[in-house]
N, C-alpha and C positions, 0 to 999 in steps of 0.2 A: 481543541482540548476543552475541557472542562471546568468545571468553578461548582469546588465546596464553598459551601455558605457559614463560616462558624455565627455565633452568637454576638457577636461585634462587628461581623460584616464578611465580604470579601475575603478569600484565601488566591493562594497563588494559583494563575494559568496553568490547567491541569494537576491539580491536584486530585479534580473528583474521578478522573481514568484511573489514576493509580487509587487509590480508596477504593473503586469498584473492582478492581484488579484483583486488589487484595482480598475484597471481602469475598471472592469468589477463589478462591482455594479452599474455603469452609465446601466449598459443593453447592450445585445446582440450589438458585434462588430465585423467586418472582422479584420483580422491582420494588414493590412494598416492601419483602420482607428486605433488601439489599439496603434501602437508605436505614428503616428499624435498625438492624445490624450496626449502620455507620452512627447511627445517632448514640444508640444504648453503650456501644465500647466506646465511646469520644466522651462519655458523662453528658450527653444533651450539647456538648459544645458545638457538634459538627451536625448541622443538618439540611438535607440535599431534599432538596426541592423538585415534582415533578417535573417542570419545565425544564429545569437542567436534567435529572437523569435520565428520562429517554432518550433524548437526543444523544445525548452519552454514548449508553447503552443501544440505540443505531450506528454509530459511528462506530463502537469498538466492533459491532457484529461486522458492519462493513470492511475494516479494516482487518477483520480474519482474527481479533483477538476474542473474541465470545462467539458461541455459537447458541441458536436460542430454539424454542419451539413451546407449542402449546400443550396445557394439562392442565388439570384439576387441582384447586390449593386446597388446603387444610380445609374452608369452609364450602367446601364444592363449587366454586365457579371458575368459569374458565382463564388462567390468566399463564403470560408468557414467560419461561423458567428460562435461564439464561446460562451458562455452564462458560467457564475457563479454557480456551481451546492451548494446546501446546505452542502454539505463537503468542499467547496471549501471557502463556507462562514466561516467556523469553520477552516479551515487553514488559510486564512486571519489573525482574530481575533489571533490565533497564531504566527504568523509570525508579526504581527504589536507587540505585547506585546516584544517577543525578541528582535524587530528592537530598540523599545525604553529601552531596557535594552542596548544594546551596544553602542545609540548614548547617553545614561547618562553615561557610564563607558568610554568612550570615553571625554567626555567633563571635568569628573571628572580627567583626565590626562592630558587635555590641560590647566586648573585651578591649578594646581599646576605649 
């Protein structure tokens, strides 16, 4: 799994699968525009680094949650677009359920 970068450091093991997960029901993105995306809706808090998201973004293709392939970006060169596969939608949906299981057991720790 993965590691978002926020602005203070370190976020939790695999947080940046799920962030990529998410970002990708917007539709079909290059790896640029994907962390762009994470950074601009996070307010600049959250930003993913290329050493971590490729590897990412192999790892989900390997594990059948993305599927990717080559074309042409906005400024015409060749770069790799990465698309949401229906496993990838059912890993999501998992990965969101546990993320809100930890940020409730988490909160329920700072409430005491």
């Amino acid at each position: 799994m993965g590691l978002a970068r926020s602005a203070q450091g370190t976020l939790v093991q695999g947080t940046l699968d799920l962030l990529v997960l998410k970002t990708l029901t917007r539709g079909r993105m290059h790896g640029w525009g994907i962390a762009r995306h994470i950074r601009q809706i996070s307010q600049e808090v959250l930003r993913v680094e290329e050493g971590s998201l490729y590897p990412a973004l192999r790892r989900l293709e390997l594990d059948g949650h993305v599927s990717a392939e080559w074309a042409a970006s906005e400024n015409n060169r060749r770069a790799r677009y990465y698309s949401l596969t229906p496993r990838g939608r059912r890993q999501l949906l998992d990965e969101q359920e546990q993320w809100t299981g930890v940020v409730r057991a988490i909160a329920r720790v700072l409430e005491t």
